[in-house]
PDB file of N, CA, C and O in Angstrom:
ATOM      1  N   UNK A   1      54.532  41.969  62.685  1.00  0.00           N
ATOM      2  CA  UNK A   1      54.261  40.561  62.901  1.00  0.00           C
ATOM      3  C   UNK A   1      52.847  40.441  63.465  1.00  0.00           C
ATOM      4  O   UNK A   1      52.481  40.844  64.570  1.00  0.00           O
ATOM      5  N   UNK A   2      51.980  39.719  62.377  1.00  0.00           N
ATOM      6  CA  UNK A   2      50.823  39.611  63.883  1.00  0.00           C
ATOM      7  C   UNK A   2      50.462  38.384  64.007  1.00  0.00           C
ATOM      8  O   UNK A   2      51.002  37.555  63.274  1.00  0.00           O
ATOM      9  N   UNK A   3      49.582  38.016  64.848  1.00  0.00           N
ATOM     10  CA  UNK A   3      49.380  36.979  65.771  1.00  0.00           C
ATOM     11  C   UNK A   3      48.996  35.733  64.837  1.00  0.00           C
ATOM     12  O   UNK A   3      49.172  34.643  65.383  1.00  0.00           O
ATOM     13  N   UNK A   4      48.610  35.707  63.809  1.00  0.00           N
ATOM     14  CA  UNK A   4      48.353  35.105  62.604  1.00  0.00           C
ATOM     15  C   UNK A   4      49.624  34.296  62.702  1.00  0.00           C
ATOM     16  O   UNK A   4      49.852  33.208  63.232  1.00  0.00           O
ATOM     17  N   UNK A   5      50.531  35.307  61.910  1.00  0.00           N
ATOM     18  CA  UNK A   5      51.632  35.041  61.197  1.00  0.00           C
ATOM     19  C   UNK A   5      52.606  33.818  62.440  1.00  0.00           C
ATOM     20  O   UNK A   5      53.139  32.727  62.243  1.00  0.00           O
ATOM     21  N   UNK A   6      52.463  34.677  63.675  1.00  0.00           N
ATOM     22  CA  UNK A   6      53.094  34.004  64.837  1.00  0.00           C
ATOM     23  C   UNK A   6      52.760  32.525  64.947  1.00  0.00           C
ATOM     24  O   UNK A   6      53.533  31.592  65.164  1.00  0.00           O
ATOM     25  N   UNK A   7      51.566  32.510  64.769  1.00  0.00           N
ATOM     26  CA  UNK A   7      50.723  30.864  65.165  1.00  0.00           C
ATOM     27  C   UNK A   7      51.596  29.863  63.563  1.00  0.00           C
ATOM     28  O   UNK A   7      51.908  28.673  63.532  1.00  0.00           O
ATOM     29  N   UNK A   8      51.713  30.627  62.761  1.00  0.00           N
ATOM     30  CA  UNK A   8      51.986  29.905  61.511  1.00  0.00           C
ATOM     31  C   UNK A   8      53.075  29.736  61.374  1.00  0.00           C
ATOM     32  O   UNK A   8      53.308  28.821  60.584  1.00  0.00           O
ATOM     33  N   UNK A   9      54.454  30.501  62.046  1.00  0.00           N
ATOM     34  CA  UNK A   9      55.755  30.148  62.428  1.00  0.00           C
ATOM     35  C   UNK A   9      55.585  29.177  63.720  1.00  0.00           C
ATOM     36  O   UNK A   9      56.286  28.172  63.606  1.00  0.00           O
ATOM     37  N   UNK A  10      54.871  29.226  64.854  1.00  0.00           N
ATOM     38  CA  UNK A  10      54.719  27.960  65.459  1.00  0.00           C
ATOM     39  C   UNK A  10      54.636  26.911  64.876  1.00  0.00           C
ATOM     40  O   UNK A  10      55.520  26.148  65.264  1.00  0.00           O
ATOM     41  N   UNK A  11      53.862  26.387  63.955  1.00  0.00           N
ATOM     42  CA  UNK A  11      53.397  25.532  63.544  1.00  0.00           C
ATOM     43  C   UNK A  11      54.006  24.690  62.215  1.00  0.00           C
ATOM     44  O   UNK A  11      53.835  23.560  61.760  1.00  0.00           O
ATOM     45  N   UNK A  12      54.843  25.916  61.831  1.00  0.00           N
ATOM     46  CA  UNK A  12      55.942  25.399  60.963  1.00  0.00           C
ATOM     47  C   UNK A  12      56.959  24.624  62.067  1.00  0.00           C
ATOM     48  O   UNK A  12      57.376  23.489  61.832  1.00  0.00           O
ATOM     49  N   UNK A  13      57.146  25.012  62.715  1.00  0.00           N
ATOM     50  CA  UNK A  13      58.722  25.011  63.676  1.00  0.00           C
ATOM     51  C   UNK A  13      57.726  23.565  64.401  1.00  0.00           C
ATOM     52  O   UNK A  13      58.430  22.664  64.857  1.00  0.00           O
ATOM     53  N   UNK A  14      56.530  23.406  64.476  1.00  0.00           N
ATOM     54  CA  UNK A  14      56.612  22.253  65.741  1.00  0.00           C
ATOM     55  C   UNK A  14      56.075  21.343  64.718  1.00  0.00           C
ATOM     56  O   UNK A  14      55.423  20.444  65.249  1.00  0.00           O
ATOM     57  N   UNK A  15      56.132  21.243  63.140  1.00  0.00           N
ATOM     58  CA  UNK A  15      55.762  20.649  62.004  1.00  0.00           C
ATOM     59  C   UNK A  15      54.460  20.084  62.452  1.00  0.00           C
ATOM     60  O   UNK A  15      54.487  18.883  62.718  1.00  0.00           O
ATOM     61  N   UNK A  16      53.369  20.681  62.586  1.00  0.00           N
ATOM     62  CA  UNK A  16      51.588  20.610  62.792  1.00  0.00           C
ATOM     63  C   UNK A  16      51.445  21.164  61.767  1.00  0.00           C
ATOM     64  O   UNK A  16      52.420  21.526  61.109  1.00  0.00           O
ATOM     65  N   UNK A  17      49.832  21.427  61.262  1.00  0.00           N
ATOM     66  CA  UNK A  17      49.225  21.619  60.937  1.00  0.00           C
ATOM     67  C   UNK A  17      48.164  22.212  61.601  1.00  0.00           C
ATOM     68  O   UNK A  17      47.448  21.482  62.286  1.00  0.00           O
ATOM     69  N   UNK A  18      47.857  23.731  61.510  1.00  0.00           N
ATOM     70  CA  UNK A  18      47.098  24.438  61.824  1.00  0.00           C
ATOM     71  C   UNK A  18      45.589  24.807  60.830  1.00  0.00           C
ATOM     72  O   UNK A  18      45.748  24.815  59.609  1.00  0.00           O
ATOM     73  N   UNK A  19      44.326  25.071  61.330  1.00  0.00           N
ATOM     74  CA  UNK A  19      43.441  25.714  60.942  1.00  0.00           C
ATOM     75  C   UNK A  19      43.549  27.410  61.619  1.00  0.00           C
ATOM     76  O   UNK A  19      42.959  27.701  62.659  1.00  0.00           O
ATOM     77  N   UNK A  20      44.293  28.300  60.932  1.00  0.00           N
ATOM     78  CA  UNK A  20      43.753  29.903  61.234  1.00  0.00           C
ATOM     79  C   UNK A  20      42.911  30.121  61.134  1.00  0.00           C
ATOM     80  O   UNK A  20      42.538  30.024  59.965  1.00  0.00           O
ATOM     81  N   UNK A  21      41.704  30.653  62.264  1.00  0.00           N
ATOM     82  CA  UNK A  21      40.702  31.241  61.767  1.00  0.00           C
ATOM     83  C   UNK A  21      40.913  32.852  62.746  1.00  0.00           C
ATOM     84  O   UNK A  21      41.105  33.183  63.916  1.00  0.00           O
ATOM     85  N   UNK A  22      40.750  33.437  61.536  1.00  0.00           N
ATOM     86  CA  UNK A  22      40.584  34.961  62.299  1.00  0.00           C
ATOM     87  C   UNK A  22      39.433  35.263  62.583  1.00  0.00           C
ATOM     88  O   UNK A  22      38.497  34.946  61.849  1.00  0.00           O
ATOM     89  N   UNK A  23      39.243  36.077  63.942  1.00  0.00           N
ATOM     90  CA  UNK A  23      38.041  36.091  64.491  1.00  0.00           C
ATOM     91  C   UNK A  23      38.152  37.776  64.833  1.00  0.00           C
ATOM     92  O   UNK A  23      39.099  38.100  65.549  1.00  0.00           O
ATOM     93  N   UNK A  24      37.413  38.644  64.450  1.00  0.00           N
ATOM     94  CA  UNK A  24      37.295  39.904  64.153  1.00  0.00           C
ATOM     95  C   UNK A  24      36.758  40.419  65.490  1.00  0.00           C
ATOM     96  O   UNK A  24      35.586  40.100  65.689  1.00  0.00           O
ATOM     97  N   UNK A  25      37.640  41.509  66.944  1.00  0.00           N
ATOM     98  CA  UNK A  25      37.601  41.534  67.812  1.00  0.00           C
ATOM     99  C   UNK A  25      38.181  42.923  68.468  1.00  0.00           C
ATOM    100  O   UNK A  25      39.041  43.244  67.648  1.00  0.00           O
ATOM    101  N   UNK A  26      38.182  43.638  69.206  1.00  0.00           N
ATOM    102  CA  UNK A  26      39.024  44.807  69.588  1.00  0.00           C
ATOM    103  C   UNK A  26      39.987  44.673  69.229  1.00  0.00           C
ATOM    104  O   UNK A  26      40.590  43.647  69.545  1.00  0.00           O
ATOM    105  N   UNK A  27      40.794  45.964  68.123  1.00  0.00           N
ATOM    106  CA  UNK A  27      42.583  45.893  67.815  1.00  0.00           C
ATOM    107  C   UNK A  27      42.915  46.356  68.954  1.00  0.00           C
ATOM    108  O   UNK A  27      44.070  45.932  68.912  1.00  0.00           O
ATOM    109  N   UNK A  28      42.841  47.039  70.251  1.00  0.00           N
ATOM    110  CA  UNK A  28      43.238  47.414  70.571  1.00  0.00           C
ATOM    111  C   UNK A  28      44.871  48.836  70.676  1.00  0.00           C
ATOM    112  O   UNK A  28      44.504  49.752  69.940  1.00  0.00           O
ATOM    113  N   UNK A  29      45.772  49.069  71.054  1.00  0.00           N
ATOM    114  CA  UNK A  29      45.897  50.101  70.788  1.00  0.00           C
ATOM    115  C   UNK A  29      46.905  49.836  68.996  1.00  0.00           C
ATOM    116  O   UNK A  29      47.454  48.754  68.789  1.00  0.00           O
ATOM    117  N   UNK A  30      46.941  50.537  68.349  1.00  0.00           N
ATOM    118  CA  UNK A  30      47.217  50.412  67.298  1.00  0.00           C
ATOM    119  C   UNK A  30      48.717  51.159  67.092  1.00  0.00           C
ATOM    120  O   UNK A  30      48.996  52.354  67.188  1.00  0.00           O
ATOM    121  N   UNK A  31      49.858  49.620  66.667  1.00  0.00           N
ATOM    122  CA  UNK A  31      51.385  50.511  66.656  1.00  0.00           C
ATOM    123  C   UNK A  31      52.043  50.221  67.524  1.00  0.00           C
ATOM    124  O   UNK A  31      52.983  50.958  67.817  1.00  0.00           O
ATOM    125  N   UNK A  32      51.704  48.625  68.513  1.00  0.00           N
ATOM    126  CA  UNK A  32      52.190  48.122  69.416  1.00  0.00           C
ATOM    127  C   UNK A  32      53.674  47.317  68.930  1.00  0.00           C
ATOM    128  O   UNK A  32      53.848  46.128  69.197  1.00  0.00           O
ATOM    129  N   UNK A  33      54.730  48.168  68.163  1.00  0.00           N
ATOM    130  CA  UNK A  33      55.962  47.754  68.294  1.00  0.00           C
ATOM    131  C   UNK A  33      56.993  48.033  69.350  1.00  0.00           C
ATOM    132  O   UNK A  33      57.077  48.810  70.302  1.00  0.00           O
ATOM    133  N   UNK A  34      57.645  47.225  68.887  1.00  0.00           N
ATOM    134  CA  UNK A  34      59.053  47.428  69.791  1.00  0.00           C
ATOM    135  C   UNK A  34      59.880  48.431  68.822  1.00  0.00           C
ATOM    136  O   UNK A  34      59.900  48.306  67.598  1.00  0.00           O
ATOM    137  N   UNK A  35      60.300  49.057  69.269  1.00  0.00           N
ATOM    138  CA  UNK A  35      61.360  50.286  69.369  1.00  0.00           C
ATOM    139  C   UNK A  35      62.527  49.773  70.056  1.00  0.00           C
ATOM    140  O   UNK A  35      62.880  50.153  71.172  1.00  0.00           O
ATOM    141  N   UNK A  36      63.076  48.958  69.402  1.00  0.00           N
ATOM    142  CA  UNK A  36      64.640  48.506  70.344  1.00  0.00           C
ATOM    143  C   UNK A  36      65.312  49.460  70.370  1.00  0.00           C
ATOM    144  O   UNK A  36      66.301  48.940  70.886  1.00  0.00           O
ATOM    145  N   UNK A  37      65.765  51.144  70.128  1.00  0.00           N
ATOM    146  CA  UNK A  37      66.376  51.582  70.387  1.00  0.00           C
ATOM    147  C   UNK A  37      66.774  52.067  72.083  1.00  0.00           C
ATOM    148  O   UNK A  37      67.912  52.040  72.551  1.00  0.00           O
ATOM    149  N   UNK A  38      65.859  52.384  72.624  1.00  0.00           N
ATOM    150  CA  UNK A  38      66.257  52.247  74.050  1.00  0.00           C
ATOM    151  C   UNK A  38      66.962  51.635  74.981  1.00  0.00           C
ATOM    152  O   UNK A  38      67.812  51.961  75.809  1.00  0.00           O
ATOM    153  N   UNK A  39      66.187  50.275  74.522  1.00  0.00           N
ATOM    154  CA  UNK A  39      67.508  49.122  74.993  1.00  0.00           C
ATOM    155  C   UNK A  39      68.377  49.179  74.735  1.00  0.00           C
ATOM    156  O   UNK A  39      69.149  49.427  75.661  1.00  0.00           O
ATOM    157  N   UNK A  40      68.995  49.019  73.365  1.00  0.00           N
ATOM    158  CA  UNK A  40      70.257  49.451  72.701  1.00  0.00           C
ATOM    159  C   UNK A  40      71.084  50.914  73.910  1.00  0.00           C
ATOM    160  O   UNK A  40      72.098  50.893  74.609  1.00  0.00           O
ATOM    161  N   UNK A  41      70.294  51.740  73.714  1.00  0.00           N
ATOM    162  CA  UNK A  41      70.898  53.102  74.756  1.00  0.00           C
ATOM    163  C   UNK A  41      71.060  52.762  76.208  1.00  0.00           C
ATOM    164  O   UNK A  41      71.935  53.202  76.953  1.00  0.00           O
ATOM    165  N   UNK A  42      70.142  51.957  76.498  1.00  0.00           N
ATOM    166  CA  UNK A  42      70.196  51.924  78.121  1.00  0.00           C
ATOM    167  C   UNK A  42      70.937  50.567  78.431  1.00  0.00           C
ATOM    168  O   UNK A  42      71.858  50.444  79.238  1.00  0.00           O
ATOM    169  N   UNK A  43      70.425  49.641  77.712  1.00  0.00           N
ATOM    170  CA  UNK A  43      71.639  48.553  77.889  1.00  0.00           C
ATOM    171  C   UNK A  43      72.524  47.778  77.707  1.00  0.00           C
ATOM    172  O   UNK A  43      73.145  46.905  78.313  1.00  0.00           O
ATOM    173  N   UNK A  44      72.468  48.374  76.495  1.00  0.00           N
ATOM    174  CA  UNK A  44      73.488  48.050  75.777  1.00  0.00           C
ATOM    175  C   UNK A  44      73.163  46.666  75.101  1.00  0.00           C
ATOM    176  O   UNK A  44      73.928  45.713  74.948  1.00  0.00           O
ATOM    177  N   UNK A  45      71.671  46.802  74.687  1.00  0.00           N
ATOM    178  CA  UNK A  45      72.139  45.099  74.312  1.00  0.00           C
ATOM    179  C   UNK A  45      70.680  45.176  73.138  1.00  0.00           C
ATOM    180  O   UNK A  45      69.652  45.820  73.350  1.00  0.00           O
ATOM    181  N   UNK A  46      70.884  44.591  72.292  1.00  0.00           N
ATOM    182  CA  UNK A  46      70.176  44.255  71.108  1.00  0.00           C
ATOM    183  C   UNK A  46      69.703  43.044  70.223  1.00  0.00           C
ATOM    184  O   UNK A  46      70.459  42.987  69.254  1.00  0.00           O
ATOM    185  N   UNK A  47      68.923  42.233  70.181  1.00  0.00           N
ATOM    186  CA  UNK A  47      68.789  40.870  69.430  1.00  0.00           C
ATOM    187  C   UNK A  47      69.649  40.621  68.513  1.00  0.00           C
ATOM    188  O   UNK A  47      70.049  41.463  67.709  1.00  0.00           O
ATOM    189  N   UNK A  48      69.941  39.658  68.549  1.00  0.00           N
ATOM    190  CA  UNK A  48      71.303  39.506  67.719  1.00  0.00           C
ATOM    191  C   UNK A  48      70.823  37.790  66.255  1.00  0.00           C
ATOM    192  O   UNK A  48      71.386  37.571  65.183  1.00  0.00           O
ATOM    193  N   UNK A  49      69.527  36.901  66.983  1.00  0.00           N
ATOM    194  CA  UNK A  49      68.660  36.543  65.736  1.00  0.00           C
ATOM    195  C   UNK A  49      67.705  36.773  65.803  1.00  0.00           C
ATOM    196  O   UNK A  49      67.231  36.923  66.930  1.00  0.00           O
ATOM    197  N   UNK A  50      66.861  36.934  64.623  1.00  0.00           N
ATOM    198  CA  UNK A  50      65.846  36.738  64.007  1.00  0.00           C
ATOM    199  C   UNK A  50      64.527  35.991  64.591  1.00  0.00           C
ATOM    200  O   UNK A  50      64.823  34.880  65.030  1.00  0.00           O
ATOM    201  N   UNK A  51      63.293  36.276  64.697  1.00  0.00           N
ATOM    202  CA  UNK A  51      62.522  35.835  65.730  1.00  0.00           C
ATOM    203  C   UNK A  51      62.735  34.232  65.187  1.00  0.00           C
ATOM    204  O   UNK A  51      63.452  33.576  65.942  1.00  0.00           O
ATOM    205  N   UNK A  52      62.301  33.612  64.175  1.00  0.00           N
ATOM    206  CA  UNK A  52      61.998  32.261  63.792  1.00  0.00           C
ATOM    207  C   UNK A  52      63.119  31.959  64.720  1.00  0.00           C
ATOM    208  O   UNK A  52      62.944  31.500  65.848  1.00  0.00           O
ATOM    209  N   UNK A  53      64.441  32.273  64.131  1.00  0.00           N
ATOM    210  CA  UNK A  53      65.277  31.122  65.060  1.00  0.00           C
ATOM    211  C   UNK A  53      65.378  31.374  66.596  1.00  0.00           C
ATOM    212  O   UNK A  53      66.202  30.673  67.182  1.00  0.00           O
ATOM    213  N   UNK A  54      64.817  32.078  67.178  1.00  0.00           N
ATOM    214  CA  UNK A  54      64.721  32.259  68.708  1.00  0.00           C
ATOM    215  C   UNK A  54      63.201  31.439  68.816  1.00  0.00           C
ATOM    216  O   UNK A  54      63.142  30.787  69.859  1.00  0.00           O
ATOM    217  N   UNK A  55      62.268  31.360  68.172  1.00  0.00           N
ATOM    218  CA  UNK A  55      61.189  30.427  68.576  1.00  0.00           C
ATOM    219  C   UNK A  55      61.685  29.202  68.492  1.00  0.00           C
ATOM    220  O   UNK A  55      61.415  28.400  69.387  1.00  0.00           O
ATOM    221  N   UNK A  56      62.502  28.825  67.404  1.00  0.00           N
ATOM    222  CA  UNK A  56      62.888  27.463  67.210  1.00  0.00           C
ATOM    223  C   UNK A  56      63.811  26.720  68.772  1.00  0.00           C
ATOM    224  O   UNK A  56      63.771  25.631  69.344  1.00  0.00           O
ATOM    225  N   UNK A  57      64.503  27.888  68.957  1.00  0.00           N
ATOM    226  CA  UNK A  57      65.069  27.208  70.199  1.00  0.00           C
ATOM    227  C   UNK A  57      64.429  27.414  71.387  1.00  0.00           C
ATOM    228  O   UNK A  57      64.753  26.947  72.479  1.00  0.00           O
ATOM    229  N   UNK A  58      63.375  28.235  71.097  1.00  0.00           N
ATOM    230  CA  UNK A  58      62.531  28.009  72.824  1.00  0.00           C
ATOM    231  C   UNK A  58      61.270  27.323  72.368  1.00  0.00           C
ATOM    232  O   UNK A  58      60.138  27.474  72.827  1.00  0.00           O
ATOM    233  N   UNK A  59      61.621  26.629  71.494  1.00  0.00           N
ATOM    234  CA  UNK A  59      60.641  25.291  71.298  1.00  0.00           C
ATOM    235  C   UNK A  59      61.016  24.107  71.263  1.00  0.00           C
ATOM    236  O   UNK A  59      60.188  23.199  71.327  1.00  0.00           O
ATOM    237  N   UNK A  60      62.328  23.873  71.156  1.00  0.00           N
ATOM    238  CA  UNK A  60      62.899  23.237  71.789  1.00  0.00           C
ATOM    239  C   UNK A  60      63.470  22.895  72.972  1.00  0.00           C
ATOM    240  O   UNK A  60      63.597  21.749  73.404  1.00  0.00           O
ATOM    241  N   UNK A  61      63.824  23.940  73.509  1.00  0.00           N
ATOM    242  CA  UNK A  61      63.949  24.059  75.113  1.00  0.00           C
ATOM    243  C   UNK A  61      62.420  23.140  75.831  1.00  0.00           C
ATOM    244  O   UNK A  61      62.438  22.361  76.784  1.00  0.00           O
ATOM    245  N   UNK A  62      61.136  23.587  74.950  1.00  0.00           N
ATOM    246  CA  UNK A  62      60.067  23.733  76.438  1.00  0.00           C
ATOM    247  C   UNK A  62      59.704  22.108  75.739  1.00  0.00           C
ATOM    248  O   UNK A  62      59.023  21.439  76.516  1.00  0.00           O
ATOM    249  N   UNK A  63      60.061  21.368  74.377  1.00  0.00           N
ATOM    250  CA  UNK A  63      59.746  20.440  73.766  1.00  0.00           C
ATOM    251  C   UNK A  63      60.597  19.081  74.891  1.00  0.00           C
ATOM    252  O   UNK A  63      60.115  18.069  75.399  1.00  0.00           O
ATOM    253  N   UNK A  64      61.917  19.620  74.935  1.00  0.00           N
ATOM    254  CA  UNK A  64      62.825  18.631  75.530  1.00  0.00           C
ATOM    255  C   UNK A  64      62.175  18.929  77.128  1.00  0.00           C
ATOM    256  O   UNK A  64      61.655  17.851  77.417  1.00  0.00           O
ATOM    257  N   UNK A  65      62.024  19.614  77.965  1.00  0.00           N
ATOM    258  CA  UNK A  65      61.304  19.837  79.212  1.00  0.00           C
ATOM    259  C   UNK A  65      60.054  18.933  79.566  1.00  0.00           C
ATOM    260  O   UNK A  65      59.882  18.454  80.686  1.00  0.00           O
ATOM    261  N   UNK A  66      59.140  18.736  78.418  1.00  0.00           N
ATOM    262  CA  UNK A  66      57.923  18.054  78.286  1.00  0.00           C
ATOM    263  C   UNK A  66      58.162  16.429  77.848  1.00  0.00           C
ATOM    264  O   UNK A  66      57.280  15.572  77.812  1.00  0.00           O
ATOM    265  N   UNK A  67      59.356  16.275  77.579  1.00  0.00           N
ATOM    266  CA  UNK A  67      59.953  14.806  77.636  1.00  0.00           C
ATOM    267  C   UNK A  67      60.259  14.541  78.455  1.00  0.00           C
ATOM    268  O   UNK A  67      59.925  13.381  78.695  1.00  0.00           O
ATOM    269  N   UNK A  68      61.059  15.193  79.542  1.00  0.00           N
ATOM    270  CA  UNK A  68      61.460  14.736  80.388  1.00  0.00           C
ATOM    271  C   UNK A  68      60.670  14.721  81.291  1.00  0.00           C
ATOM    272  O   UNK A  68      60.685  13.756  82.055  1.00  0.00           O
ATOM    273  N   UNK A  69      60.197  15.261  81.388  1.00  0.00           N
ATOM    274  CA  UNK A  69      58.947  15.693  82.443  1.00  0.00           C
ATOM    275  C   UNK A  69      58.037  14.355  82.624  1.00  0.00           C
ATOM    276  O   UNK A  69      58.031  13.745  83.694  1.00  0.00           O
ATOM    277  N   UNK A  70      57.291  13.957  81.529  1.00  0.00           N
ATOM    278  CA  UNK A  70      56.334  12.433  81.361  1.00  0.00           C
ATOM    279  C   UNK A  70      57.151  12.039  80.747  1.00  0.00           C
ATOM    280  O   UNK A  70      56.909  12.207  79.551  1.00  0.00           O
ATOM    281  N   UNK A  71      58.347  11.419  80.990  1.00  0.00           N
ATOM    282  CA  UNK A  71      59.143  10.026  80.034  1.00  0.00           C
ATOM    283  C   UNK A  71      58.917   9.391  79.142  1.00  0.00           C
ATOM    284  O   UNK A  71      58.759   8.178  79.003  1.00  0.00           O
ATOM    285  N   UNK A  72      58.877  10.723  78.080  1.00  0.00           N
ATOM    286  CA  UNK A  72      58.277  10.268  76.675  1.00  0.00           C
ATOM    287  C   UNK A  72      59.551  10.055  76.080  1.00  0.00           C
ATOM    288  O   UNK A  72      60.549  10.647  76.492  1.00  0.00           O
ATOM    289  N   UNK A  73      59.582   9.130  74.999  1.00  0.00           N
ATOM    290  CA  UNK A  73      61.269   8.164  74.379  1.00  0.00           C
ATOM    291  C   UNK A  73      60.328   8.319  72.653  1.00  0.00           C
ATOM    292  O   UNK A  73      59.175   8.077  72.294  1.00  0.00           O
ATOM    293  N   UNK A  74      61.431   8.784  72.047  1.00  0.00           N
ATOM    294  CA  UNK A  74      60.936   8.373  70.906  1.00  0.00           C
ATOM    295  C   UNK A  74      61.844   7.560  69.974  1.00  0.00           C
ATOM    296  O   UNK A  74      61.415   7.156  68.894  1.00  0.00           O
TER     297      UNK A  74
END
């Protein structure tokens, strides 16, 4: 997944319209995945959806927070 792709599932999910521009910069270390197996071993516990639908609901979570917050009504 990279940071691209991330901004463009944001932006689907908060229905905007984005300009990507990639800006060519240190990759830094290269192969920065997750390895869920550990977790799985140590705690027994493993993602159970798919990133989109876990952004979708913590974009909704922080969407409904920011309504309530300034008493925005739509």
């Amino acid at each position: 997944m990279t940071i691209n792709r991330l901004a463009e599932m944001a932006a689907q999910i908060s229905g905007k319209t984005l300009t990507i521009r990639h800006i060519d910069g240190p990759l830094g270390v290269r192969g920065r995945n997750s390895d869920n197996r550990l977790i799985r071993e140590k705690l027994g516990w493993e993602p159970v959806q798919p990133l989109l639908r876990g952004m979708e609901s913590t974009y909704a979570w922080i969407a409904e927070r920011v309504k309530l917050k300034y008493g925005i009504r739509e």
